[in-house]
N, C-alpha and C positions, 0 to 999 in steps of 0.2 A: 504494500500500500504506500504511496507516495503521501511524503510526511511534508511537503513544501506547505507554506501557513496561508497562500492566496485565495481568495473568498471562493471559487471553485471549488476549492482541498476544505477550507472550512465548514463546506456544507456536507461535503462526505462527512467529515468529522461528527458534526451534527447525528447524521445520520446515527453515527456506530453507536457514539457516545451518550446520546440521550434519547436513542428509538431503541436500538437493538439489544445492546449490551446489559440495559437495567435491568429487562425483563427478564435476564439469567442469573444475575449475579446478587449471591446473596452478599450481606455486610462484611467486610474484611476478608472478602475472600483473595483465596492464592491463584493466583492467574502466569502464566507461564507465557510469554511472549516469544514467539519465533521468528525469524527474520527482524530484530526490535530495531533495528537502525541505529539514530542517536535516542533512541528511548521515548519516542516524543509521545505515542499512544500510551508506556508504560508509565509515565511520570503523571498523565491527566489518574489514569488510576489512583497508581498510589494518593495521586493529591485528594482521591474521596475514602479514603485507607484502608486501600486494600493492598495485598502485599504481592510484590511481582518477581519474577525471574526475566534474564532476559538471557537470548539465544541470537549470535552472528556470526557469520563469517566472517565479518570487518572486524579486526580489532580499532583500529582509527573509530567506527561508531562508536565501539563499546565503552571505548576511551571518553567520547563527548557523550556519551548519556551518564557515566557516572561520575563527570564534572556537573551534570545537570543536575543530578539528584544530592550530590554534594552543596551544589546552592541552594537548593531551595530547603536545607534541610530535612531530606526524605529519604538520606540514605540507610534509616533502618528498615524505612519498607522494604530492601531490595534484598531480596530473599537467595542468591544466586546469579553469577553475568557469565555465561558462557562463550568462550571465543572456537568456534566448528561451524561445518557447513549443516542446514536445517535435516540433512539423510546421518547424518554422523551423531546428533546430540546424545548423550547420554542422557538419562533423567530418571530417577526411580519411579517405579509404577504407582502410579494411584496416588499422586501427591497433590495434584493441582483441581481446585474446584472447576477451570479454564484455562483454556489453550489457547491462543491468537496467531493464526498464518494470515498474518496480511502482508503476502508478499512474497514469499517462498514458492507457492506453487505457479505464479508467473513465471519465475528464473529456472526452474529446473526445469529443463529439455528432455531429460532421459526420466519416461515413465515411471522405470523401477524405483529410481528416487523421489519421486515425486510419492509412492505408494509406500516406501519405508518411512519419508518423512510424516507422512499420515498417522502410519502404525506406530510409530515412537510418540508422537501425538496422542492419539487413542491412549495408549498405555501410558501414559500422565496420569490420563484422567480418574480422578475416582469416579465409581459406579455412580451414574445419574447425572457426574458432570460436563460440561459442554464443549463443542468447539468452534469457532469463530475464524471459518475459512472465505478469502476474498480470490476470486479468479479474474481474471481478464476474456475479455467478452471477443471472440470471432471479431466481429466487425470491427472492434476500437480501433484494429492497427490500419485497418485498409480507411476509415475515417480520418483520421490522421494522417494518413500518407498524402491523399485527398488534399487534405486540405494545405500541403505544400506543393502539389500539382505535380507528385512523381509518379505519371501516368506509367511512364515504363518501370516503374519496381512493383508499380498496381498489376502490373501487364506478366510480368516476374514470378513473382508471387503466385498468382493465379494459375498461373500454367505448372506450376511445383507441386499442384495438390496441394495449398496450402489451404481450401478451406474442408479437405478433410484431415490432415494431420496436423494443424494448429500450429505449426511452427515456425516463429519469422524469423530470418536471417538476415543481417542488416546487408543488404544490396549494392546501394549505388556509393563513394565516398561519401557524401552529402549527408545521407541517412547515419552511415559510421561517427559522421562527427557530431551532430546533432541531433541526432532521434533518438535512440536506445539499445541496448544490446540485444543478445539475442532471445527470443521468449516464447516462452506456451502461453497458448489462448487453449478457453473449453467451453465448449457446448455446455449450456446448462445436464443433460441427460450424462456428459461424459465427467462432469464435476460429481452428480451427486452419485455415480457408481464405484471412483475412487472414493468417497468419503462411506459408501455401502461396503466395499470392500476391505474394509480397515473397523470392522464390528460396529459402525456409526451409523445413527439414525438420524438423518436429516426431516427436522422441526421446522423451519422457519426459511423460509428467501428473501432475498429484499437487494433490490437495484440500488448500488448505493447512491448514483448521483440522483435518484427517482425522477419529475418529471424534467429535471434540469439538465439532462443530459445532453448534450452536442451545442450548447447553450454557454459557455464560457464567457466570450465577448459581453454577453447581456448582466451575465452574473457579476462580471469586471463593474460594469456602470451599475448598478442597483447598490453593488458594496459601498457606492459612497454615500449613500442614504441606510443610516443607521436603522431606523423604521420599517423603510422597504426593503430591507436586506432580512430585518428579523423575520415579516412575513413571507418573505422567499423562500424562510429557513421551513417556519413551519408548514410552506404546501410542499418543498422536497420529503419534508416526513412524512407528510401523509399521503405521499403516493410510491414511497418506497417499497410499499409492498405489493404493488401491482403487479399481477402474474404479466400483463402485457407488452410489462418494464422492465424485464428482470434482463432480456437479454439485448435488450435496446440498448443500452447504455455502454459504456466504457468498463465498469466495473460491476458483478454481482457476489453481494456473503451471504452464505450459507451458515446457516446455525445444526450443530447438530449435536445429539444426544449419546451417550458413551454407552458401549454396551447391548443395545437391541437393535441390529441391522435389519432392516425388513426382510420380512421371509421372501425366497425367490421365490419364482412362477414353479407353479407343479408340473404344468408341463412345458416343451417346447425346449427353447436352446437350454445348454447349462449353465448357470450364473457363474461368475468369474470369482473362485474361493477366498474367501476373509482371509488375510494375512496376521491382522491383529490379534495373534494370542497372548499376549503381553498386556491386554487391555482389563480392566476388571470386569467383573462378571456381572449381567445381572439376572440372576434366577429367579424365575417367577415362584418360589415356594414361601412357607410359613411356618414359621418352629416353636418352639417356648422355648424359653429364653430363663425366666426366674420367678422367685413370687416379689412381689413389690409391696402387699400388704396381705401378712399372714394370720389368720384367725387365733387369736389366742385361745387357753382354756375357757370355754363357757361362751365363745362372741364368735359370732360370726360377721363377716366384711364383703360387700359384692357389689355392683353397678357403678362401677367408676367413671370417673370425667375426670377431663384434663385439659389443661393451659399453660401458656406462660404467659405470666407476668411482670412485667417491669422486672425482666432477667431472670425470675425466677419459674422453676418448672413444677405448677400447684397440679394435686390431688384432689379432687371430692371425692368420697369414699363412703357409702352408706352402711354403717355397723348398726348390732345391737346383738343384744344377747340370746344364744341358742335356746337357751332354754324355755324361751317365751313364744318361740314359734308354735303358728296353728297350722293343723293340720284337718284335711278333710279325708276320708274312702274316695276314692275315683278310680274309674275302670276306662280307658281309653279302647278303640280299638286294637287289636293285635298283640297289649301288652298286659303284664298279668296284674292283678289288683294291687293297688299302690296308693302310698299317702302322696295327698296331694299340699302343697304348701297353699296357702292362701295368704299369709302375713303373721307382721309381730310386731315388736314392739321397735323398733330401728331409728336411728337420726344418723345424719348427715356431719361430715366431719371434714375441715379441710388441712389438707397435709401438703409437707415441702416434699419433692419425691424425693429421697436421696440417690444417691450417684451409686453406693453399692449397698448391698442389704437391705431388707424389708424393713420397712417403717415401725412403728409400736405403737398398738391401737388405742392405749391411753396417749398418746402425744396429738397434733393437731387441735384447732379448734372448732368449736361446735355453732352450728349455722341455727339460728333459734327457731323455732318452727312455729304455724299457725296455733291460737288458740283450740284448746280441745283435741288436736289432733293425736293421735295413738301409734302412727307409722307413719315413715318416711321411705322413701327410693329416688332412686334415677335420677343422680343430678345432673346437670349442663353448666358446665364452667365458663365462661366469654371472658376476655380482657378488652375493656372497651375503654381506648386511653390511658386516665390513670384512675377508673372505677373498675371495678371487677366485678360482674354480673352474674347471680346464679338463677337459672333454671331449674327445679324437682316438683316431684309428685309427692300429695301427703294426702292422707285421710284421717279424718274424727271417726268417732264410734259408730256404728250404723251409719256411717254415711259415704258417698263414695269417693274412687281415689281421683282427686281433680290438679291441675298444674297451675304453681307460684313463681312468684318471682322476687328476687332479693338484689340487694344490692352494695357493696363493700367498699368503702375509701380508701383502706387503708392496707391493703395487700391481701385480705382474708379474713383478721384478726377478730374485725367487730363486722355488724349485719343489721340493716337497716329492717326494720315489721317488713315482715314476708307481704304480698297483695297478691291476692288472685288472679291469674293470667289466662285461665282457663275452666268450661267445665263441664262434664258430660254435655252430649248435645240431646234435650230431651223432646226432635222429633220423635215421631211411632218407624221405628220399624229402625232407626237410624244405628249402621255399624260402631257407632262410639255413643250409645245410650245410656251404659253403663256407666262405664268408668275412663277417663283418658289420662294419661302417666307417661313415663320416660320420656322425657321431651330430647329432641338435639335441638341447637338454636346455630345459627348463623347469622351474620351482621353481612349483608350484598349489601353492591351498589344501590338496587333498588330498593333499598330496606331490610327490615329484620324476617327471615324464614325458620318458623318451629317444625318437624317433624316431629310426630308421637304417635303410642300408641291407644289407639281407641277399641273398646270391647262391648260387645254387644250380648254378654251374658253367657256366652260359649267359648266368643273365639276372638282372638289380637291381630287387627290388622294394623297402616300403617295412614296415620291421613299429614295433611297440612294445614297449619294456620300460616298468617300475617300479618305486620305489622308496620307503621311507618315511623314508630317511636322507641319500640321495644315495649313498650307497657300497652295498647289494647291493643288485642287480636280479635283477627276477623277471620273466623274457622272459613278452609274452601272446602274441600274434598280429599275422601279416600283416595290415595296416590300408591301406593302396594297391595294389594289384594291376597288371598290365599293362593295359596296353589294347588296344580291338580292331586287327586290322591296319588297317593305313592309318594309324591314329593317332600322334600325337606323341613318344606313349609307348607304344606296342607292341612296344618294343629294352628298356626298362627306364624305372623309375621311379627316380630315384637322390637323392641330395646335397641332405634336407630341411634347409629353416628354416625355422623355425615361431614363431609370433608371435600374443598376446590379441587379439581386436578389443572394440571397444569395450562390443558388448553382451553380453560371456562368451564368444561363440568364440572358433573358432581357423583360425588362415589360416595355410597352409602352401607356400611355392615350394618348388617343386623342380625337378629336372635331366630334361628329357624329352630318354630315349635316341635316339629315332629321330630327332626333328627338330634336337636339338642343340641345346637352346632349354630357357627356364624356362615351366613350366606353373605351375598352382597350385589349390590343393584346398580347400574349405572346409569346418568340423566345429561341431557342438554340444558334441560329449561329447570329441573327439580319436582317439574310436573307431571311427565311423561318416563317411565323407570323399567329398563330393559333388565332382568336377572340374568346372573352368570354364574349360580348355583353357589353348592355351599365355599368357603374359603379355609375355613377354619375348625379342625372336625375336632369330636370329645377325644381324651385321650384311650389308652388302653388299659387296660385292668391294673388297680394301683395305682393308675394317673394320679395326678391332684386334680383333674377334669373328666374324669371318666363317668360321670354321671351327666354333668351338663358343662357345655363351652358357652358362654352367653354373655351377655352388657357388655358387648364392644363401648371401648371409646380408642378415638383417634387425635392424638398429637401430629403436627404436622411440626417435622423439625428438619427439613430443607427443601429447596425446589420442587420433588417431585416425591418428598419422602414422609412418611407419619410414624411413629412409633403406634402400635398394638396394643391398647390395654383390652382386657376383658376379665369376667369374673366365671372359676370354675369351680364346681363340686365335686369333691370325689364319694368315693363309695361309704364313709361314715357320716354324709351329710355336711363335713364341714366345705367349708364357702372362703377361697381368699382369691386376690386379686393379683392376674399377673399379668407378664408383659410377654408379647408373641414377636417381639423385636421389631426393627426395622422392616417396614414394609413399600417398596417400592410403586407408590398408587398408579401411575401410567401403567404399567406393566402389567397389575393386577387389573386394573378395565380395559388391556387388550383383550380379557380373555374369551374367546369364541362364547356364546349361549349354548345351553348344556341342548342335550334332544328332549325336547318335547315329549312329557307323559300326557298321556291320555286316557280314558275310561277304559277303550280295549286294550291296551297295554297294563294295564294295571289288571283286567280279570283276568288275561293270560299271565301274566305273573303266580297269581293266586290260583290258576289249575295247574301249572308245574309246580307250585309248591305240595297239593292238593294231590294230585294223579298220580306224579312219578314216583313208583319204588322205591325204598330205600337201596335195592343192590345196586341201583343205576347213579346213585350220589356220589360213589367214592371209589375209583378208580387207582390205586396206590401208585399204579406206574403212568406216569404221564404221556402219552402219545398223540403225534396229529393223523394216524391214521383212522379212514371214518368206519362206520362199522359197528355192530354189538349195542347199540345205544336205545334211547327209549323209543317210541314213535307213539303216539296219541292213535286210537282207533278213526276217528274222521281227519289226521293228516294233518292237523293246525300245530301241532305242538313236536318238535323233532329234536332229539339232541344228534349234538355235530359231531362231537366226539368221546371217546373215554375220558376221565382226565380227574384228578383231584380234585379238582374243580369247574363242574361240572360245567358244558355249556350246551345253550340251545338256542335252537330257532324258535319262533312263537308269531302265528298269524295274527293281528287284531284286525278288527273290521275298518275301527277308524286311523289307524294309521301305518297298514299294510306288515309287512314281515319285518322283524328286528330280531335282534340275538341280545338273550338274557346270559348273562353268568353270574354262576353262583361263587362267590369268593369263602378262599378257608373261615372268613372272619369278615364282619362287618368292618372294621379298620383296612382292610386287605381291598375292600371294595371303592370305598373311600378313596383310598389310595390313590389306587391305576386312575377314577375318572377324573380325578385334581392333578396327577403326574400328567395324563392325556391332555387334558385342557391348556396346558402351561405347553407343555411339547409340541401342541397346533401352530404356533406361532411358527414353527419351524419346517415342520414334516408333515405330511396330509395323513390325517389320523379318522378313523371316523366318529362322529358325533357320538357322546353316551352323557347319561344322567344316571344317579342311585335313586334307583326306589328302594322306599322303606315298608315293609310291613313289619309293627313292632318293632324289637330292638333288632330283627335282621336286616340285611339292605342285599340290594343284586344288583348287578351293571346292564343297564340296558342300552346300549347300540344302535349305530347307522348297520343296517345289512345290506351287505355288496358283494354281490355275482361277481366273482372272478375266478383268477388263478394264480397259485402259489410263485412265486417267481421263482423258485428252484425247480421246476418244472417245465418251466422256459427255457431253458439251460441248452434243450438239446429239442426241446419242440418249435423252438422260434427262436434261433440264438442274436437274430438281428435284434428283434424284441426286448430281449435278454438283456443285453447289452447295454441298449438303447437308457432302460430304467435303470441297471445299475450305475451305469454314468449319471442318472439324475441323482439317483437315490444318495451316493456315494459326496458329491455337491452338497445336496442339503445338509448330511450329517459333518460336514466340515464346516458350513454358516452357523446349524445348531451347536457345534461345539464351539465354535468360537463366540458367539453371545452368551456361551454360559461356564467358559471353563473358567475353574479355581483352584486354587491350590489343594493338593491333597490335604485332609483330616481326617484321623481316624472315627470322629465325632461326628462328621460331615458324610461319609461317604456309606452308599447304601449298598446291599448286595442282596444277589437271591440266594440261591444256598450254596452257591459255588463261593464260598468265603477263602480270602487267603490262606487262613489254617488247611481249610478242604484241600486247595490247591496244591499247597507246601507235599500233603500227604500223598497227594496223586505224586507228585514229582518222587517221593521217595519208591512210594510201589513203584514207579516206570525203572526205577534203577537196580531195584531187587530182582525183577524179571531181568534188565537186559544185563545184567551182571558177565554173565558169561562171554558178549560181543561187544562188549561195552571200549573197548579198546583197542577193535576194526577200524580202518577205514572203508569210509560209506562210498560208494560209486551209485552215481544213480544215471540209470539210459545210457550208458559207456563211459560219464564224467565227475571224476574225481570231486568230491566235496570239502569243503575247506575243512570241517569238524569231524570226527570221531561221533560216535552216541554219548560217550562217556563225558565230551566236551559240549555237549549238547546240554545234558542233565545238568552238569557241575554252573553251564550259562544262567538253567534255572532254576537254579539254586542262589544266584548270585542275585538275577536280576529281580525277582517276584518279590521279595518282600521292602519291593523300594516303588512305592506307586510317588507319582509325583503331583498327576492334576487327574481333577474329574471333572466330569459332563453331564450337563441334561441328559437323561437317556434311557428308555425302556427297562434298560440292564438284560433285553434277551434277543438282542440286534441281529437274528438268523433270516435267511432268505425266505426257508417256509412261514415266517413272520409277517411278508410282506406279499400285499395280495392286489395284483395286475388287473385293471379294465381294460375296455378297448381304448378307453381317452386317459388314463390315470392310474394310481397307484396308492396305495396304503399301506398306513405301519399299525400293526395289529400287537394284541398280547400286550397289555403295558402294566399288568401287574407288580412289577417290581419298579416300576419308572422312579427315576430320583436321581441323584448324584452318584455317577460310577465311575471307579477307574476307565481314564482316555485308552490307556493300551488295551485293555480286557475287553473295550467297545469293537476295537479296530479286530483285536482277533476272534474275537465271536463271531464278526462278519468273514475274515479270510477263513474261519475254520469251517464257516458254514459253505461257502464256494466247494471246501473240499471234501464235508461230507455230504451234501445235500444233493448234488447238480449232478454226480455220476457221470462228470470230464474227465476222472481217470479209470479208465479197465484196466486190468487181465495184471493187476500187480504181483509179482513172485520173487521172491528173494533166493540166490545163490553164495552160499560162502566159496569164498574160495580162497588160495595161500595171501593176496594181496588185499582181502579183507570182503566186507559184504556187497555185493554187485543187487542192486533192486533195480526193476525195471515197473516202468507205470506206463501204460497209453494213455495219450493223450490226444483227446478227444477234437476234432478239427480245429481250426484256426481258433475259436475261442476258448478252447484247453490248453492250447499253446500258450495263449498268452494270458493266461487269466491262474495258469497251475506252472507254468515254466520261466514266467518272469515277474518281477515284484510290482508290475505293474497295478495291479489293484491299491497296495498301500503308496505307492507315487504318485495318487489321489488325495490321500493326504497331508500330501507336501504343503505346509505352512502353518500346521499342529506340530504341537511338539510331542509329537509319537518317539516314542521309543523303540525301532526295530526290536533289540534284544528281548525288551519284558514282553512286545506282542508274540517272539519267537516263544520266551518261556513260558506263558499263558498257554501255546497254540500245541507243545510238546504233548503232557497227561491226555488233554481232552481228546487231539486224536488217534492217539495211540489205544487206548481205553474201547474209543467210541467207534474206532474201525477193525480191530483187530477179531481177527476169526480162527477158526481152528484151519492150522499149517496144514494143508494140503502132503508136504513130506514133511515126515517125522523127523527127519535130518536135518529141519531147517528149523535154527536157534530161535527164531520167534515169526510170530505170522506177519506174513508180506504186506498186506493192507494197510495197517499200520503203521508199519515201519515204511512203505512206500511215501504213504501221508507223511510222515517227519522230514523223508528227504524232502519232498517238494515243498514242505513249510518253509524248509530254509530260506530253497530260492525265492519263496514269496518272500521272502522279512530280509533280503538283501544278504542271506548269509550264505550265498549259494557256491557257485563251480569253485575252485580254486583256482585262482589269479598267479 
């Protein structure tokens, strides 16, 4: 970006400085400037204090920005001055809130560095933070040339293919001595695929000279009128974002997002793979993290809110004592007779959260409650300047539960008479007649917005008031509804928090009745609320929430990020408050809507539960062959295969065939469809939701007519090929938006656990004991390894995992299932954070057991050691079992041949070996065939 200060340059400036850049940057943030010249964008920074790095090739600039920052006094902002070219920088990962290329990606001619200096870039950034890249526009240069009448370098130029390879060379003397050196220009399409390709999600465009473009002379004469110059300033901002200006002008920036690359096309060309594995991650998941206020003896704590206030991060926290709770007999459907809670005797409590450790429930202060009232809940925390404003629910004795409002001067401490805010709506027939409670509030532009919930004597749906003061509200309408049976929320929709996203929505958790569990809803307007099922499921037996996950609240503590509160129950009834960590809100309102239950879906659920056998439920050995399974006497109801976990197909009337599976466990179901829904962003996966009956749940499905892709293999190897080049793409984009560093805390597995692993490698070494000290020949060609140096590899390499990945965890060919137009990844039971190697060889191991590219394998000893031969099956046997071309796919992860080779050893040796045909032969061919050609696929192949 050209830093000259002439009223031209100043309106760009304009532009970055008080349109673009505000809208990302939070207070004091670390900003990381590339190409910084004399400093001049970094010095406006710092001067509003934030703290910067600065990145050049010139040491001469670097020289006169930190004489700059030395004057103005602001050399503690400067956090680092790097003297290297913008593809060379060092810079630790995940330091900088923003990155700034304004200017790098014009001067760098050679793509590759132009796509490193990105990826160094990216991998600055922390998860969620930005980057602020400016390109130079096609037409600027031939503009320009224009306008000094060098018809013939126009003439030049043009005939060079310069407006499709962007590249200007300075031409004539003339041009050498006063034009500029030599530079890349880009197409808007060809900007935002390098910043796609470096795990970056491009947010925002904007033309930086907006309507003032090619306009200079005029901007010259306007600048001497201080007036006219300002409102010159403000129509260039507000037309900088015009899509029909972006590439008009001389210069366009791009804003983009660290970490979620948009997913490629499913089908058609291959996308050009992410480079940036260096970048942080951002993983669509949800975890527990701690408790933040734990029930002491005799008290219980639940339905938290949260703020900050004047720096500090408050609590409301509704306790009271266990022992006072009432209880009713209630029988719901599905589940067996149970005490129901109805209330107690509870108030409201506000606390400082602390930084580590649960809080102590005698500490904080007590919010004073309406006369006569008996119970409190659900409170809403706001900081509104320097008052602090609370929203809850209370009720008196026999009367119902209605919503107040308070108000606080002095950070919390003291509490102005509560007023009533709210109170059943006592139309006939009206969904909130009852009782209305757990408020969320929000402070918009256009006033103050309450979500609550309203009950109509059975059931918790979700409505809206408003307000243009904050104190009266004008109730509208029901805005969340129940949902259909089976669903999570078919019992009630309850106990909203609601929260901005970044690009003007609004994301909403809330309490899903029936499964016990947080869902969550996404809006435009706050009026209109699309579900994306549940987010946040109860824990497992023992949990501290294994009874109920419920009263979301949402701290928003950066750009695009909220901390998780909620309150959970476990299994002795007690009730404390904890935290589900950082949750990434964009990323969680990409996520696809779940499939659609319906009435026939839901009674076909309930006749496989009903009809089917118990022999047909549990299958101990898992197989995809189909066969032996149940089938319904009129044809609607069919299982697909054997399996532990059972699956079927199931007709409904109203919304045609789907495939139900039954999971080992209600948590196990959960699982796969929250693992699915987060891995859509990536891979084409099909549509599922969990139905609940009772505390069980099943996985209900898109069903898709196709065919296995390892079936392809030798039916349609064009075919074949065709998707696994896609398929193999994508799973390089998906790991690169979500790889992280290995944890053994972090990372998930199916039953193939590294201990499992370790002991398969030792069984492989007890059997091949005897030949373990051959050399291996395979197809007449000496191999670089022994078997002995094979095992002892992994031994070495497997218990060193390093990153993991979004990912199924069961990434096999007969996993993924072929249309005429398309493709899916199936089986996502285990989905979550897996070892990167153990993905990659799960897929090469599948090539080599599934697809039947190698015949007629036989092994010979002989004096110079073991000679195996394998056929290989036409041109894509060859190259898919005889050269490592499959993992050369993904080149630009940081795969580890070795651990994919010592992953790829046990499993197939185990999973192909058969009984030796001659008894003379030290172990079976199959097998051992499979290891030689492992090698060559992992690069550890012929001897060199």
């Amino acid at each position: 970006m050209r830093t000259q200060s002439g009223p031209y340059h100043r309106l760009e400036s304009e532009v970055i400085h008080r349109l673009i850049l505000p809208e990302h940057l939070g207070a004091g943030s670390r900003i990381l400037d590339v190409g910084s010249g004399p400093g001049i964008h970094a010095l406006r920074l710092a001067r509003q204090g934030h703290h910067v790095a600065l990145v050049d090739i010139s040491e001469k600039s670097l020289t006169a920005a930190r004489r700059r920052f030395d004057e103005a006094g602001l050399s503690g902002q400067v956090l680092d001055m790097q003297h290297t070219s913008a593809h060379d920088m060092d810079i630790e990962p995940g330091r900088y809130d923003a990155v700034l290329l304004f200017g790098p990606l014009y001067h760098l001619l050679d793509d590759h560095e132009a796509a490193e200096c990105v990826r160094r870039a990216s991998a600055a950034l922390r998860p969620g933070g930005h980057l602020f890249a400016i390109f130079l526009t096609r037409t600027s240069i031939l503009r320009d040339l224009l306008k000094r009448g060098r018809f013939s370098d126009i003439r030049t130029l043009l005939a060079s293919g310069y407006l499709e390879h962007g590249r200007y060379l300075p031409l004539s003397p003339a041009s050498r001595d006063d034009y500029m050196p030599a530079t890349r220009t880009h197409r808007l399409a060809e900007a935002e695929q390098l910043l796609d390709a470096a795990g970056l999600t491009v947010v925002d465009r904007h033309a930086v000279e907006g309507v003032a473009a090619w306009m200079r002379p005029y901007v010259d004469e306007v600048a001497a009128d201080a007036a006219a110059f300002a409102e010159l300033s403000e129509v260039v901002r507000a037309t900088a974002g015009l899509d029909e200006l972006i590439e008009a002008g001389d210069h366009f920036l791009l804003t983009a997002r660290a970490g979620t690359p948009s997913s490629p096309a499913r089908t058609g060309s291959t996308p050009v793979p992410p480079v940036s594995w260096g970048a942080r991650p951002r993983v669509d998941a949800i975890g527990r993290n701690r408790s933040v206020v734990a029930g002491a003896d005799g008290q219980i704590c639940f339905a938290p809110a949260a703020t900050v206030h004047q720096g500090r991060r408050l609590l409301a926290v509704t306790v009271g004592p266990a022992a006072d709770r009432v209880f009713v007999p209630r029988q719901l459907p599905g589940r067996v007779p149970e005490p129901w809670y109805t209330g107690g005797r509870n108030q409201i409590r506000i606390y400082r959260s602390p930084q580590r450790g649960p809080v102590r429930l005698d500490d904080g202060h007590l919010v004073p409650m309406p006369a006569d009232t008996i119970d409190a809940t659900g409170a809403c925390l706001v900081s509104d300047e320097t008052k602090l404003r609370l929203w809850f629910s209370a009720r008196a004795q026999d009367r119902p539960w209605q919503i107040y409002q308070t108000v606080s001067c002095d950070g919390g401490r003291t509490w102005r008479e509560p007023t009533l805010a709210l109170a059943p709506d006592p139309a006939h027939g009206s969904t909130q007649g009852t009782h209305v409670l757990l408020p969320a509030v929000l402070h918009r532009r256009d006033g103050w917005w309450m979500w609550y919930a309203g009950h109509d004597g059975e059931h918790r749906r979700i409505h809206l008031a408003r307000s243009d003061d904050g104190l009266t509200w004008q109730r509208h309408h029901l805005v969340l509804d129940l949902g259909p049976t089976g669903s999570c929320d078919a019992y009630a929709a309850d106990c909203p928090a609601v929260t901005e996203l970044p690009d003007g929505g609004l994301l909403m958790v809330y309490g899903a009745g029936t499964s016990r569990s947080l869902a969550a809803a996404v809006s435009d307007d706050g009026l209109r609320w699309h579900k994306i099922g549940p987010v946040l499921h109860r824990g497992t037996v023992d949990a501290p929430d294994t009874r109920y996950a419920f009263y979301p609240a949402l701290l928003p503590i950066g750009h695009s990020t909220a901390e998780l509160y909620y309150a959970g129950e476990d299994d002795t009834g007690r009730w404390q408050v904890m935290t589900a960590g950082s949750v990434d809100l964009a990323l969680l309102a990409e996520r696809p809507a779940p499939l659609e239950l319906t009435a026939g879906i839901d009674q076909a659920v309930a006749r496989l539960r009903d009809e089917v056998p118990p022999a047909f439920w549990d299958e101990p050995d898992d197989c995809h062959a189909a066969g032996g399974g149940f089938h319904s006497a009129d044809g609607r109801l069919q299982q697909i295969r054997p399996s532990s976990t059972p699956v079927f197909t199931a007709r409904a009337d109203d919304a045609g065939t789907v495939v139900v599976k039954f999971g080992r466990s209600r948590t196990l179901v959960e699982r796969e469809h929250s693992g699915l829904q987060a891995l859509g962003r990536y891979l084409p996966v099909p549509a599922t939701s969990v139905h609940y009956t009772g505390e069980d749940a099943a996985l209900v499905a898109q069903h898709i007519e196709g065919t296995r892709l390892a079936e392809l293999a030798n039916a349609d190897p064009e075919r074949f090929r065709e998707v696994l080049v896609n398929l193999t793409a994508h799973l390089v984009h998906s790991a690169t938006a979500t790889l992280t560093p290995h944890t053994a805390a972090a990372a998930d597995h199916t039953r193939k656990t590294p201990a499992v692993a370790a002991g398969w490698v030792d069984d492989l070494a007890r059997q091949l004991r005897a030949v373990d000290d051959l050399p291996l020949h395979l197809n007449g060609t000496r191999l670089e390894s022994t078997l002995g140096g094979l095992i002892h590899l992994a031994r070495r390499h497997l218990p060193q995992p390093r990153w993991l990945i979004h990912n199924t965890g069961d990434m096999h060919l007969n996993n993924v299932l072929v249309t005429a137009s398309n493709w899916y990844v199936l089986d996502g039971e285990f989905t979550g954070l897996h070892d990167l190697d153990h993905v990659v060889a799960t897929l090469l191991g599948s090539v080599l057991k599934h697809t039947r590219l190698h015949t007629g394998a036989h092994v010979v000893r002989q004096p110079d050691g073991l000679h195996l031969d394998a056929g290989l099956r036409g041109p894509l046997g060859h190259e898919l079992l005889g050269t490592p071309w499959l993992l050369d796919r993904f080149d630009g992860l940081p795969v580890d041949p070795a651990r994919v080779l010592a992953h790829l050893l046990p499993e197939l040796y185990f999973r192909l070996t058969t009984t030796a045909a001659d008894p003379t032969v030290p172990a079976p061919a199959a097998g051992l065939a499979a290891l030689a050609l492992a090698t060559r696929m992992t690069r550890h192949g012929d001897t060199r």
